[in-house]
Structure formats: structure tokens, C-alpha cells
N, C-alpha and C positions, 0 to 999 in steps of 0.2 A: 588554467592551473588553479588548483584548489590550496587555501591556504594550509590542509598537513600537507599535501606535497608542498609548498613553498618551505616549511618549517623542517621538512624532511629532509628537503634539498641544503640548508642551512646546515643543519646539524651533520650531512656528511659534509660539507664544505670545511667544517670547524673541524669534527675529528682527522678529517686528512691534512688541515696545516696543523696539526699537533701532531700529529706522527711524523710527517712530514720532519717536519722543526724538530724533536726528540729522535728520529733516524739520522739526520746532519749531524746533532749534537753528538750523538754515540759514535758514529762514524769518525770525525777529528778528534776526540777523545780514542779512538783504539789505535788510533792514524798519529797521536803524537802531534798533532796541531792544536790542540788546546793542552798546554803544562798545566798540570798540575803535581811537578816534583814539590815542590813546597807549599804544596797547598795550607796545612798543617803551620808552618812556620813564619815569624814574623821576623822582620829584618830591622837590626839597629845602625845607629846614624854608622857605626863605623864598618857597616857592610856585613856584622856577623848572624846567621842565623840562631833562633831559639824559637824551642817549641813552645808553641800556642795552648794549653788546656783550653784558654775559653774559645777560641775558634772552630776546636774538635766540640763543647759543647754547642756552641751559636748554630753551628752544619745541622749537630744530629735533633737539636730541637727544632728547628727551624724545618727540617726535611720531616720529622713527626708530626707535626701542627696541619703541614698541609697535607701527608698520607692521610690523617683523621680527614681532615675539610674534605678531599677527595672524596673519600668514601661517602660521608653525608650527601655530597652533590650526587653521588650514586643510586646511594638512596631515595633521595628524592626528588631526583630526574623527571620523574612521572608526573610533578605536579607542578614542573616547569618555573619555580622559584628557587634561588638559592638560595641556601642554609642557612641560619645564623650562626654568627660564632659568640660563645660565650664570653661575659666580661671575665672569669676566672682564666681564659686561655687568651683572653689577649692580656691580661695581666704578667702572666707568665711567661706570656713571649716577651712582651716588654723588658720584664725583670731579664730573662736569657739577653737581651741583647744588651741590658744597663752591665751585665757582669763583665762581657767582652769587653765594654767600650770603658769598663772601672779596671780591668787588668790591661789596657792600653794606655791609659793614663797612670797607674801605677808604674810603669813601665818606664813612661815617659818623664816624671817625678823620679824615680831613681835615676835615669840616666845624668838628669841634668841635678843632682842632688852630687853624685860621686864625679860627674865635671867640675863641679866647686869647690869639691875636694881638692882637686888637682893643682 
């Protein structure tokens, strides 16, 4: 065996556990085995639910960052190294994730701010 057939053989080895694993996932996802009724929603100490904004933003940045990265690894498949990701976009992911984890802690300061009220 020659090393592109060896490389070859790899490379459908990896796309088939990615489909693979992405075909399960989508499957108990239509199947009702993975919830995601509240995916959107964060739950406080006394069981109530409330919608999340930074969790809707955390998904849809987070799921953007890597549709870009994808594409780049797409692009540059051919020369068998992967991409760099910019210090601006990991900045910004960073920041996306400080907002979530600043309105979970806000959250969390209110809660226990209006118990001391009490």
C-alpha cells in the first residue's frame, strides 16, 4: 500500500465516523431522545423557567465561528494543514461566551440580592 492510499483510506475512515456520529445525532434528535424543549431556557433555584438571550446568542455565534472554520478547512483541504483562526475571532468568541457567563452571574446576584430582601 502506497502512502495516498493509506491517506485515502484515512480520510474516508474520518468522513464516515462524522456522518456516521451526525446521522445518530440527527436521528434521536427527530426520535425525541435528545430534549431540547428548553434548550433556550435557564432554570432558577425555585424551579422557574426564563428565557436565556445570551444562550440564543452563545448557539448562534458559536455555530457561526465553526460554519466559517469549516469552510476554511474546505478550502484548504488540498494542502493538508489546517487553518488558522484569527486573534479577532477568537476574541469574539471569547467575549460571546464572557456575555453568557456575565448574564448567568447577573442572574445569579439578582437572585440572591432579592432573597435578602426577603
Amino acid at each position: 500500500m502506497s502512502v495516498d492510499q493509506i491517506i485515502s483510506f484515512v480520510r474516508w475512515e474520518v468522513f464516515g465516523f462524522l456522518g456516521g456520529l451526525a446521522a445518530i445525532i440527527a436521528y434521536r434528535l427527530l426520535n425525541g431522545q435528545i430534549n431540547t424543549r428548553y434548550l433556550f431556557y435557564g432554570t432558577q433555584k425555585d424551579g422557574a423557567k426564563y428565557f436565556s438571550p445570551e444562550r440564543v446568542q452563545l448557539l448562534l455565534f458559536t455555530l457561526g465561528v465553526a460554519i466559517f472554520y469549516l469552510n476554511d478547512v474546505m478550502e484548504k483541504r488540498k494542502s493538508g494543514a489546517l487553518p488558522d483562526i484569527s486573534t479577532q475571532t477568537l476574541v469574539l468568541l471569547g467575549g460571546s461566551h464572557a456575555i453568557y457567563l456575565g448574564g448567568k452571574a447577573y442572574m445569579m446576584l439578582l437572585k440572591n440580592i432579592r432573597k435578602g430582601e426577603q
